[in-house]
SEKE-517875 format. One line per field, with one value per residue: residue number from 1; x, z, y of N, C-alpha, C in turn. Coordinates in steps of 0.1 Angstrom, whole numbers, plus 5000, padded with zeros to 4 digits. Layout:
# SEKE-517875
num (NUM,...)
neast (X,...)
nup (Z,...)
nnorth (Y,...)
caeast (X,...)
caup (Z,...)
canorth (Y,...)
ceast (X,...)
cup (Z,...)
cnorth (Y,...)
//
This chain:
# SEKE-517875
num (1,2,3,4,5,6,7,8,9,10,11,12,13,14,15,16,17,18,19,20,21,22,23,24,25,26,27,28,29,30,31,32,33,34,35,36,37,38,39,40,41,42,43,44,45,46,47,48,49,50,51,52,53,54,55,56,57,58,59,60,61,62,63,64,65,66,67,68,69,70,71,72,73,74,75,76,77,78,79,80,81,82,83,84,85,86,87,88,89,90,91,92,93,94,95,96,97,98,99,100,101,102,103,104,105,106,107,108,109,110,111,112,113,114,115,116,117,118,119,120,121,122,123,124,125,126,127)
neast (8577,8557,8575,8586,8563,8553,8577,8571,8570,8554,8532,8520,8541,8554,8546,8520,8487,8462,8443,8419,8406,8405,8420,8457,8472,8490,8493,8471,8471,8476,8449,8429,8438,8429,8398,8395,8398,8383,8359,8358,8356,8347,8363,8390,8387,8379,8403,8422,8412,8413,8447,8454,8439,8449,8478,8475,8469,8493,8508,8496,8501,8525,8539,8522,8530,8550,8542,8527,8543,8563,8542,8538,8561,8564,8545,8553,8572,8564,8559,8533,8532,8558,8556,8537,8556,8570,8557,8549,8575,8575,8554,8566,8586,8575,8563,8579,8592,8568,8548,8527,8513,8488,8491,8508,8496,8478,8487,8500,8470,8470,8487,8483,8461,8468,8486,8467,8449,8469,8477,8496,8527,8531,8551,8575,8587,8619,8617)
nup (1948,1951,1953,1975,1991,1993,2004,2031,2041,2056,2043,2054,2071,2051,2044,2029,2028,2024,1993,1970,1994,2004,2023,2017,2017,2005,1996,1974,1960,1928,1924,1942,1931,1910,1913,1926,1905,1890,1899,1901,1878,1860,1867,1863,1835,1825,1835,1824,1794,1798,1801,1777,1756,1762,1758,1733,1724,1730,1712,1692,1695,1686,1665,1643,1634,1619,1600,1586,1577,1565,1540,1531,1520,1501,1485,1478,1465,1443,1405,1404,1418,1419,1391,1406,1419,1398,1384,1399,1410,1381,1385,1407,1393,1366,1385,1399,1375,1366,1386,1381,1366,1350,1344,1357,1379,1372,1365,1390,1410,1390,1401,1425,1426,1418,1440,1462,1449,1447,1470,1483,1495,1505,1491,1499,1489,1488,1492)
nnorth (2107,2086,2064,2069,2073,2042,2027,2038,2057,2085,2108,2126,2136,2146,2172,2169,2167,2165,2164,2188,2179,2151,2129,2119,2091,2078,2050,2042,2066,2076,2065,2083,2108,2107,2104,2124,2140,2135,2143,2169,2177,2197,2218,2214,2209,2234,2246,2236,2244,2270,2275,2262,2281,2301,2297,2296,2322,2339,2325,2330,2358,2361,2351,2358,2388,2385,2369,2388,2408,2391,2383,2410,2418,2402,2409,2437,2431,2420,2419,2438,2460,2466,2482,2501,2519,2524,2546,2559,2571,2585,2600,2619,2633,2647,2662,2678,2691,2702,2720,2730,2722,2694,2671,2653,2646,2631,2609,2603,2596,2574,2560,2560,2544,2517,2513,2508,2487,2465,2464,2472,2489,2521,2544,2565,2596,2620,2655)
caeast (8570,8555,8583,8587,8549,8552,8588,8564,8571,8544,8530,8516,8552,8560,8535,8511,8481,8451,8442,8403,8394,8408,8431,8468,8477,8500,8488,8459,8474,8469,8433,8424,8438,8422,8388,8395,8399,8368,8346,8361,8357,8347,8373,8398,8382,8381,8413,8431,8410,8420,8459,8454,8441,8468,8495,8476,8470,8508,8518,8493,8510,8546,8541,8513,8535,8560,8534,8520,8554,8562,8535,8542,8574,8562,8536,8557,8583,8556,8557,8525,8539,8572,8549,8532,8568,8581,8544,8549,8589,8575,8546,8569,8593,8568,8556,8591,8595,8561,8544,8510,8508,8480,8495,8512,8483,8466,8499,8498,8459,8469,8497,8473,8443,8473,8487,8452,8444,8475,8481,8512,8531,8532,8562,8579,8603,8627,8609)
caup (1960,1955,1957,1990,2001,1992,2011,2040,2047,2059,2030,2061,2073,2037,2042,2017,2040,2015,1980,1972,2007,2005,2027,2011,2025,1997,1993,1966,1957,1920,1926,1948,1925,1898,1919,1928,1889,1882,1907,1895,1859,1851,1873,1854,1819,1827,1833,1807,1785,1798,1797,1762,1751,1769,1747,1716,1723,1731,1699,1674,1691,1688,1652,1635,1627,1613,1587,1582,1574,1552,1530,1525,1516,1491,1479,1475,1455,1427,1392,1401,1431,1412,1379,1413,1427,1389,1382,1412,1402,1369,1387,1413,1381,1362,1394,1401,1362,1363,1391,1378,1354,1356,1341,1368,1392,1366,1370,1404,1402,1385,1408,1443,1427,1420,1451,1468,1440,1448,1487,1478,1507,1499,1484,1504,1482,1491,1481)
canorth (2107,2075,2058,2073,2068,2029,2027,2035,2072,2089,2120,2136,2140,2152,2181,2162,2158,2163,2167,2188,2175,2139,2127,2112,2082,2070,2036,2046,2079,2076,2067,2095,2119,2104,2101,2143,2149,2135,2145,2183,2178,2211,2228,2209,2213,2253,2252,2232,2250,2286,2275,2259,2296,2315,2294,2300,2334,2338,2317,2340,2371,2362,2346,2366,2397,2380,2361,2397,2410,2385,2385,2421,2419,2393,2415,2446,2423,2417,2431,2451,2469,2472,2489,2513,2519,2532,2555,2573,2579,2590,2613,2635,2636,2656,2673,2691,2698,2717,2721,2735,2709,2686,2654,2648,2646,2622,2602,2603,2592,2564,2547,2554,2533,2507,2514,2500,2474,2456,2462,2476,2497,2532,2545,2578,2600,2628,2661)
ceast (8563,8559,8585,8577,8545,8565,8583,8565,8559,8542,8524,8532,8559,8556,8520,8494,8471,8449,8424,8402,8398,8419,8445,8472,8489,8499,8477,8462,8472,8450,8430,8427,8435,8403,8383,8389,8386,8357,8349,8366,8360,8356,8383,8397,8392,8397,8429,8427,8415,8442,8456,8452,8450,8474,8490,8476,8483,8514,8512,8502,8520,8545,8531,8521,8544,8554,8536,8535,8558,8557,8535,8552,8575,8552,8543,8570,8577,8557,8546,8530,8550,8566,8546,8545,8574,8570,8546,8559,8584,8563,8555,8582,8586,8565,8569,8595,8585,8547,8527,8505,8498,8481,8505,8507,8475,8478,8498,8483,8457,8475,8493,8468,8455,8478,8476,8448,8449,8480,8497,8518,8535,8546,8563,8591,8606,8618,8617)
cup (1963,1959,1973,2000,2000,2000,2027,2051,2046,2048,2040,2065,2057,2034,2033,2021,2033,2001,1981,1981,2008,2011,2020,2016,2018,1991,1982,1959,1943,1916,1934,1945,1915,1900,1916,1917,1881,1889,1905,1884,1857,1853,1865,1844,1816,1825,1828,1799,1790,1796,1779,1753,1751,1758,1733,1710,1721,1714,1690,1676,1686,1670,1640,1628,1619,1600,1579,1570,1562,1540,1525,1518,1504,1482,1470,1466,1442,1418,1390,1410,1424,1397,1387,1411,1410,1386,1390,1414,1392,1376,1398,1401,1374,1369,1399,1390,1360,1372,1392,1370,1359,1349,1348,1379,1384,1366,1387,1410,1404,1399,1423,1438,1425,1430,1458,1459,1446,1464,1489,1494,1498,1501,1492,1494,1489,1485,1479)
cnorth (2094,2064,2058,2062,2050,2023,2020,2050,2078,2103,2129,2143,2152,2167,2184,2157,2154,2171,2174,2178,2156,2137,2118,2099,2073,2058,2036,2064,2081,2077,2077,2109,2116,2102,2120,2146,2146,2135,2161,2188,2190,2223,2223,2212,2223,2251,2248,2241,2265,2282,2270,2274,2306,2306,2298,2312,2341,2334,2325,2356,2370,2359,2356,2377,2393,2374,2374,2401,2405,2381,2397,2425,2410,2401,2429,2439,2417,2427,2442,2460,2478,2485,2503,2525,2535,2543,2567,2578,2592,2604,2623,2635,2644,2665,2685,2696,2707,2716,2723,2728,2701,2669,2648,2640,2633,2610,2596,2594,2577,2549,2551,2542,2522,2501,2502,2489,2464,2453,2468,2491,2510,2536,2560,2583,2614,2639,2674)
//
């Protein structure tokens, strides 16, 4: 467009008439949008800084779960997890050999509190 407005084409014709209240005239068009932008700092500021938040808000949704995820999957791939994982085999293994038993339960017990020590995703079995 400046190219244009230095040619000698009119920016009123262009539909270009005024910027915040300034008239365009093409010839100083840099400067009178550089004049605008700083006589409505704060409008400006505001509203880089509200787009700057939207992208980052945006970028921690889209990427956040995926960290989460992954750290889980890194967690639940550790030798304590894996120790939870074989405890709580070994406790509904005793619990369908004898139901009223209570060393099962002390079994069981054991590989929650590791469960929660280590962050470990709880283990679902068939019953």
């Amino acid at each position: 467009m400046l190219s244009q407005a230095s040619k000698g084409i009119s920016l009123g014709a262009l539909g270009l008439v005024e910027f915040f209240g300034y008239p365009l005239d093409g010839i100083n068009l840099y400067q009178q949008l550089l004049r605008a932008m700083r006589e409505h700092r704060k409008i400006t500021i505001i509203v880089c800084s509200s787009l700057f938040m939207t992208l980052l808000g945006g970028l921690i949704y889209v990427l956040a779960p995926k960290y989460f995820v992954a750290q889980q999957v890194e967690r639940d791939n550790s030798t304590k997890c894996k120790s939870y994982r074989a405890l709580e085999s070994i406790a509904v293994a005793m619990y369908r050999e004898d139901p009223n038993g209570v060393e099962w339960l002390s079994k069981a017990r054991e590989a929650e509190t590791r469960r929660e020590q280590h962050k470990c995703s709880q283990l679902v079995l068939d019953k």
